[in-house]
C-alpha positions as a LaTeX table, in Angstrom:
\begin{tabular}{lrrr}
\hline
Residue & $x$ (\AA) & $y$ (\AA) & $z$ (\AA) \\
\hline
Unk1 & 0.00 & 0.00 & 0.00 \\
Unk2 & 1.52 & 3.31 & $-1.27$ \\
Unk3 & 1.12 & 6.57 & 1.53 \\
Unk4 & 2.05 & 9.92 & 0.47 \\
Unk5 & 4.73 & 10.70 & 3.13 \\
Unk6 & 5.88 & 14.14 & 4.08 \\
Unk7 & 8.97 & 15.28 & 5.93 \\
Unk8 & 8.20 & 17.98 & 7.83 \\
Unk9 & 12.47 & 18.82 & 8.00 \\
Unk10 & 12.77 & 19.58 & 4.40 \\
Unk11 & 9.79 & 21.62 & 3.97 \\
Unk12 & 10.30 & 25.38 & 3.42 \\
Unk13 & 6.42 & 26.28 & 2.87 \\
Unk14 & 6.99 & 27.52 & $-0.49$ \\
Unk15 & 3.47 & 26.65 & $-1.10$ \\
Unk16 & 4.29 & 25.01 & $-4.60$ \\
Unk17 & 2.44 & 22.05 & $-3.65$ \\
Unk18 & $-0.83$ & 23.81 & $-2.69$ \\
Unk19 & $-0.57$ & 25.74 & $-6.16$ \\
Unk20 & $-0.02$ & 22.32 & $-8.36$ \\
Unk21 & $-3.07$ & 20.79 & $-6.20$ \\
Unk22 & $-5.14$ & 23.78 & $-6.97$ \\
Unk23 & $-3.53$ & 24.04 & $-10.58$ \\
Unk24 & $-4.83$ & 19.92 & $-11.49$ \\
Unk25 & $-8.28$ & 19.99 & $-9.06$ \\
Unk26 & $-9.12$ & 23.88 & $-9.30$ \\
Unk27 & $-9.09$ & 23.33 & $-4.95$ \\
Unk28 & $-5.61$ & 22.54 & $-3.18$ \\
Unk29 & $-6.34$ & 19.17 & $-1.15$ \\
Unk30 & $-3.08$ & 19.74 & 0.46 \\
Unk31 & $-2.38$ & 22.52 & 2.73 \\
Unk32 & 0.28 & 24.36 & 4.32 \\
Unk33 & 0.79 & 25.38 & 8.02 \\
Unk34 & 3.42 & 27.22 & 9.74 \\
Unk35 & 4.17 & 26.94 & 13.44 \\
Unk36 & 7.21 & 28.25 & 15.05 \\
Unk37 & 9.03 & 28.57 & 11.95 \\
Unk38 & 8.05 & 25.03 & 10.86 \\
Unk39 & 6.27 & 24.27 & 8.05 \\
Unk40 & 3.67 & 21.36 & 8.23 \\
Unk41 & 1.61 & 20.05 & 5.08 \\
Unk42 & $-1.67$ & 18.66 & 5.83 \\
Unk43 & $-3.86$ & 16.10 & 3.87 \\
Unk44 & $-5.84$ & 13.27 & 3.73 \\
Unk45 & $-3.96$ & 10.25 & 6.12 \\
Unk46 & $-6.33$ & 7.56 & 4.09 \\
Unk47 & $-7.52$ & 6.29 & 7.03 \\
Unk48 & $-8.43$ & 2.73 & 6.75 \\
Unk49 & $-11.40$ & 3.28 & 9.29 \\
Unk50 & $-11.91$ & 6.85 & 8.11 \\
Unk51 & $-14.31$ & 8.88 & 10.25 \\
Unk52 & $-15.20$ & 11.10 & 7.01 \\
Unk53 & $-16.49$ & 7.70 & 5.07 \\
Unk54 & $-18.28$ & 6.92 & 8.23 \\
Unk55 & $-20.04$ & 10.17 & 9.19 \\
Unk56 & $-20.76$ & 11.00 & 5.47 \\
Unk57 & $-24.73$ & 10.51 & 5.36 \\
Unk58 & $-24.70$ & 10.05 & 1.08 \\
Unk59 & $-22.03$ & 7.99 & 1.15 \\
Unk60 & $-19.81$ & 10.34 & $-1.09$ \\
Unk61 & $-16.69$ & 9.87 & 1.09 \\
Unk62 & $-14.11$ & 7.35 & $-0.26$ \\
Unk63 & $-9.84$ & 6.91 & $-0.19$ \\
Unk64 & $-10.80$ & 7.54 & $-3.86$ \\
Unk65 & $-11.92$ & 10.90 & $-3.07$ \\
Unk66 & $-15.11$ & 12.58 & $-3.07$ \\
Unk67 & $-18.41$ & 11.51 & $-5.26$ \\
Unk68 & $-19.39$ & 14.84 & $-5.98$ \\
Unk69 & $-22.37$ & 13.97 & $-7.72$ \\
Unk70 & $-23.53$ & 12.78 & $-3.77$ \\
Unk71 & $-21.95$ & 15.43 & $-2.04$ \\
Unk72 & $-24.35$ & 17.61 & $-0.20$ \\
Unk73 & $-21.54$ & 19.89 & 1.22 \\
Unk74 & $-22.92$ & 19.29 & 4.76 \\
Unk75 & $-19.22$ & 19.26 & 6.27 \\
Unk76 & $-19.79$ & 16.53 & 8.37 \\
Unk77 & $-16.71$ & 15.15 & 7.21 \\
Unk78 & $-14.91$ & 17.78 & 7.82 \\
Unk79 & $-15.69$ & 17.80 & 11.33 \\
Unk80 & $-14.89$ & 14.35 & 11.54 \\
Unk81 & $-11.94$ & 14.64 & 10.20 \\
Unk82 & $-9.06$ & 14.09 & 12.94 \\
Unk83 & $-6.37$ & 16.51 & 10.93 \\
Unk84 & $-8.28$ & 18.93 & 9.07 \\
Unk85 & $-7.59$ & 17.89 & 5.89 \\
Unk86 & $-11.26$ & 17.93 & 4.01 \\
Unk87 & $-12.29$ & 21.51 & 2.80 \\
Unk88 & $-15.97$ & 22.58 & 2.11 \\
Unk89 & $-15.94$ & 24.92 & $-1.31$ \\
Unk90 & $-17.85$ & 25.53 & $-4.33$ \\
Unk91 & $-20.69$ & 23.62 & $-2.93$ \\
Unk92 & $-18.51$ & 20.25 & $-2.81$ \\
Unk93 & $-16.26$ & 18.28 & $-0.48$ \\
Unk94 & $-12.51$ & 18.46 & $-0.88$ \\
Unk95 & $-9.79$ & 15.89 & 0.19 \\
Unk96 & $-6.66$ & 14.36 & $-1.22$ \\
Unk97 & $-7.12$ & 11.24 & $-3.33$ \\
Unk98 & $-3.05$ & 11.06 & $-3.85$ \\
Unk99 & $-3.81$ & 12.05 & $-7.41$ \\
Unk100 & $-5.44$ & 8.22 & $-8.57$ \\
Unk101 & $-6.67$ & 9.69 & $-11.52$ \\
Unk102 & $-3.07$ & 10.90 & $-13.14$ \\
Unk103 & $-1.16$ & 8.75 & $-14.81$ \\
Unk104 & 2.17 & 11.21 & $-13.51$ \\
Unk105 & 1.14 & 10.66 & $-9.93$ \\
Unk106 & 0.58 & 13.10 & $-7.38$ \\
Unk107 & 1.12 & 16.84 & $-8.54$ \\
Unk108 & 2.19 & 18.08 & $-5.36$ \\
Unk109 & 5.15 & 15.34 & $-5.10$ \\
Unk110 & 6.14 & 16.53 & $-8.90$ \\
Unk111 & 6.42 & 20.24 & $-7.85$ \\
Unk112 & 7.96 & 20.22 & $-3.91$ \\
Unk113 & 11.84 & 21.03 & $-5.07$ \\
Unk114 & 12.76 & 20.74 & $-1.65$ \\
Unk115 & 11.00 & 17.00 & $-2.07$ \\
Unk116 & 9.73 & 16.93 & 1.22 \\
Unk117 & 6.46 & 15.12 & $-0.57$ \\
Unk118 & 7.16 & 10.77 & $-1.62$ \\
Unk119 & 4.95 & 8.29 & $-2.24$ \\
Unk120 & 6.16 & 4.98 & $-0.42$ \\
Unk121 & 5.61 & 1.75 & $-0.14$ \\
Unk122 & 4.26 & 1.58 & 3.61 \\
Unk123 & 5.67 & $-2.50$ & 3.68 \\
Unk124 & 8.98 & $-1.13$ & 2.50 \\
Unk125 & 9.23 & 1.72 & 4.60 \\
Unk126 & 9.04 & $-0.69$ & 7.33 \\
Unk127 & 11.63 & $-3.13$ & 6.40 \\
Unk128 & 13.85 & $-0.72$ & 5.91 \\
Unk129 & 13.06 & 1.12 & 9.60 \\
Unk130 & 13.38 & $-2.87$ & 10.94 \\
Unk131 & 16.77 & $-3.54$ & 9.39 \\
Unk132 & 18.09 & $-0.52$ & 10.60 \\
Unk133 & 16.77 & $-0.96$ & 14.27 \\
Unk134 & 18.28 & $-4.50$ & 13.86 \\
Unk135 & 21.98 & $-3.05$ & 12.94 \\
Unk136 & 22.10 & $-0.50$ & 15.55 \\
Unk137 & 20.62 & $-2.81$ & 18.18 \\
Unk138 & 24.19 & $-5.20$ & 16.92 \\
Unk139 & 26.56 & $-2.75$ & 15.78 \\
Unk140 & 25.95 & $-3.66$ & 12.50 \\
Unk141 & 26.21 & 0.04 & 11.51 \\
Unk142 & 29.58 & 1.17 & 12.91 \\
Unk143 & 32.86 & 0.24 & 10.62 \\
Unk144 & 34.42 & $-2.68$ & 10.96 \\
Unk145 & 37.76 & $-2.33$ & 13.29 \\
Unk146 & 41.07 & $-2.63$ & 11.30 \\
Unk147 & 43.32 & $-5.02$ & 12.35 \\
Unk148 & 46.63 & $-3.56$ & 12.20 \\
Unk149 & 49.84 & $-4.44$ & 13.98 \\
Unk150 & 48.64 & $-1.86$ & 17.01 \\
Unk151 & 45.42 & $-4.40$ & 17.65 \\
Unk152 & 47.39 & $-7.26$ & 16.98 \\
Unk153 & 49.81 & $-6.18$ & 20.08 \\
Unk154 & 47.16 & $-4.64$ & 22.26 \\
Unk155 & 45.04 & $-7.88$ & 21.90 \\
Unk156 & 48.07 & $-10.06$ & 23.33 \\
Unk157 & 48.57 & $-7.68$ & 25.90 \\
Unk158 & 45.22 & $-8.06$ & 27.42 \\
Unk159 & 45.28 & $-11.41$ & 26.84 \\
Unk160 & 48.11 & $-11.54$ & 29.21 \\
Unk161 & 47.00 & $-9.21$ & 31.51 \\
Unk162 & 45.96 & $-11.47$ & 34.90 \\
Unk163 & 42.18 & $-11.53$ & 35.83 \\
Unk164 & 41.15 & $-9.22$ & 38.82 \\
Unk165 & 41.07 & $-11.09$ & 41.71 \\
Unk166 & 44.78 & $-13.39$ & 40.72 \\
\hline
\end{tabular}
């Protein structure tokens, strides 16, 4: 299952994102938010138990996006909506579909120079954050020691070295 994945560290709120959104779908379904000189990009999570789909009394509310042809604009799924990321305008609902119906994939990943927006693979995200745990939790990360002459002596000196308590 592919996310759209944001890091919050590389974004510089140039807005380009919001503009390409608005530029392809005529409303941004992405949106940016500044806070303590941090920029933070909200839209839709995709939520597999999504309070919008569940509140949504015509059934217009989908991970595909929006039915707008059942869309009474009632903004009950905006309310539901745990981070703010479904907008009421021009009589319609408004949330982020990640772009299913364009062949280049999400506009706002195509125009974020800074790319601070990715789709991922969520099971590959995962492996990768497991094999890393698993490599620092060994020492699997850190260079392997050389061996030189040096280790070679200071090696047999331990080794020689009596036990505390001799």
């Amino acid at each position: 299952m592919e996310k759209l994945i944001v890091d919050n560290e590389l974004c510089d709120g140039c807005q380009d994102c919001e503009k390409a959104c608005a530029g392809v779908h005529g409303v941004p379904r992405i949106t940016i938010h500044e806070l303590d000189g941090s920029y933070f990009p909200i839209r839709c999570q995709q939520c597999e138990d999504a309070p919008c789909e569940i509140i949504c009394p015509t059934g217009a509310m989908s991970n595909l996006g929006v039915d707008v042809t059942k869309c009474i604009a009632c903004g009950f799924c905006a309310m539901a909506c745990p981070f703010g990321a479904i907008s009421i305008q021009y009589s319609n609902a408004h949330k982020c579909n990640h772009c299913a119906d364009r062949e280049e994939g999400p506009a706002c990943v195509r125009a974020c120079s800074k790319r601070a927006i990715a789709v991922h693979d969520i099971a590959n995200v995962i492996k990768r954050k497991q094999r890393e745990h698993i490599e620092k939790m060994y020492g699997l990360d850190k260079p392997a020691k050389k061996k030189g002459l040096l280790s070679v002596i200071t090696t047999d000196t331990r080794a020689r070295k009596p036990l505390d308590g001799e």
